[in-house]
N, C-alpha and C positions, 0 to 999 in steps of 0.2 A: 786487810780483809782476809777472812779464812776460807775455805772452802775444798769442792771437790773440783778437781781438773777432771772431765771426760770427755767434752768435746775436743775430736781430732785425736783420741788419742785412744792405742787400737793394741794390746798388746806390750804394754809399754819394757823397754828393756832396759835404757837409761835416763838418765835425768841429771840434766846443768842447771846453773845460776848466772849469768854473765856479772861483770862491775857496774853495772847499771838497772839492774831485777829482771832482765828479761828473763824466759823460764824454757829451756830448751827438752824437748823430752824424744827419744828415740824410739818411733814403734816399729817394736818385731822385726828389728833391721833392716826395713825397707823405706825408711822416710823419717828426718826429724821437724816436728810441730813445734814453732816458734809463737810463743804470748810475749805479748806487749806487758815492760814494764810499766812497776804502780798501778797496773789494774790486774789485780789478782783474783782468782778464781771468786766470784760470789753466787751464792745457789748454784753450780755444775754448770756456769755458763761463764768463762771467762773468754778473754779477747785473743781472737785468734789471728794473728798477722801473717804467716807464712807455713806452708809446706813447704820443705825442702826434697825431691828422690834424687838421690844422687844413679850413677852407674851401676850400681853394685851393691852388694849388703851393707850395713852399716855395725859395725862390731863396739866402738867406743866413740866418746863424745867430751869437748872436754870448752871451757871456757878461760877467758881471761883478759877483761878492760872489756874492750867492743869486739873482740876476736871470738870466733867459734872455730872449733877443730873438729874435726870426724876422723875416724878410723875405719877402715872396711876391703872388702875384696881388694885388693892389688891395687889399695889408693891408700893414700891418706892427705888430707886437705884442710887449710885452713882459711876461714873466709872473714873477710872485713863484716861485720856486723851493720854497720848501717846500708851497705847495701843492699843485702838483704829486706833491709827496714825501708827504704827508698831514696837512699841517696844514687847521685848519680856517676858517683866512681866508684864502681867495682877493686875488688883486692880479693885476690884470688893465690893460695899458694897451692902448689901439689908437688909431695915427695918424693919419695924413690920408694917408698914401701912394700913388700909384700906381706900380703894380708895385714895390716896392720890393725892389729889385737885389741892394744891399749895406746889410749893417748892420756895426755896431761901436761896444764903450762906449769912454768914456775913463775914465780912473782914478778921477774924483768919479763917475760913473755918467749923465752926460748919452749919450744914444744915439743917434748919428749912422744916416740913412737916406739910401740914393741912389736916387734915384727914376728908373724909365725915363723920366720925361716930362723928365728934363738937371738937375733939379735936387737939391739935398741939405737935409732938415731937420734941426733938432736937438730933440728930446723932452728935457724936463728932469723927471725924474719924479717930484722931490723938488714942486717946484712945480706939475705940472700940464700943462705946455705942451707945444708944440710952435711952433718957429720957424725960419723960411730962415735958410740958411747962407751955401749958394754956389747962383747960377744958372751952370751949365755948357754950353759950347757940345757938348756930346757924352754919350754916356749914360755913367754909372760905373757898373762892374763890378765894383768893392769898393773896401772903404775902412779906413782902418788910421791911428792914433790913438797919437801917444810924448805924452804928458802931459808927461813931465818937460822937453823941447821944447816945447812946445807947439805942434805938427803935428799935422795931419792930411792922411795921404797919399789919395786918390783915382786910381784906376787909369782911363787914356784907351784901354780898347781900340783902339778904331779908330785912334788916332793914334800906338800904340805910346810913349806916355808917360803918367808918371806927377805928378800936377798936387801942388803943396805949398802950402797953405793954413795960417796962422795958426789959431788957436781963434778969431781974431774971427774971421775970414772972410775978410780979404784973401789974394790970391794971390800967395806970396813967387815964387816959381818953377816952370817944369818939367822935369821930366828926360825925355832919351829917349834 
């Protein structure tokens, strides 16, 4: 079904797709508005299952399987999707981030964060952790993940380029 989304949604800044259609959309950094998959917007009225506010602003947003991730003031968090949806176990992760800029999973579900302070971690959530990536001379403004390469791209605002990184973490190249 086609349509316009504008219920619940107020300024909008980003927009996800989870592995199952749900439709996540970020407004104005102050809250992400979750629709229920396969019922997609028809006539400006689509279904509306959750508001999300978190603590803080919401900077980026990022999805992958049933997993949703957010980026934002001095968080970055990643939450089990059917929770949200009404299951009764919660899954909840929270980083080490500050300000975290930009998020994005890659295909296995590791979930990359760009932190304002120049750097990038990686959360493994199958295990637990969280580990550096890359130290950056410049803050990233998002970041974007080809598994089947095994890239990940980081965007250099201020330098007008865009930084290529291996999944180890070396620096293949930049483009600009």
């Amino acid at each position: 079904t086609t349509g316009t989304i504008t219920q619940g949604v107020s300024t909008p800044q980003g927009i996800a797709v989870d592995g199952v259609g749900n439709i996540y959309v970020d407004n104005g950094y102050t809250n992400v508005t979750i629709y229920i998959s396969n019922l997609a917007p028809n006539s400006g009225t689509p279904v509306l299952t959750q508001t999300y506010t978190p603590n803080g602003l919401i900077f980026s947003i990022a999805t992958h399987n049933q997993f949703f991730g957010w980026g934002g003031t001095s968080l970055d968090t990643v939450q089990f999707i059917d929770q949200l949806l009404g299951s009764s176990a919660p899954f909840l992760v929270q980083g080490t981030a500050d300000e975290a800029l930009a998020v994005a999973f890659d295909q296995s579900g590791l979930f990359y964060i760009g932190n304002a302070n120049n750097s990038v971690e990686v959360n493994n959530l199958a295990q637990g952790t969280t580990s550096s990536f890359a130290s950056l001379s410049f803050t990233p403004e998002g970041i974007a993940v080809d598994s089947v390469r095994g890239r990940v791209y980081i965007s250099n605002q201020q330098g007008n380029a865009i930084e290529v990184y291996s999944t180890s973490g070396a620096l293949l190249k930049t483009i600009q």
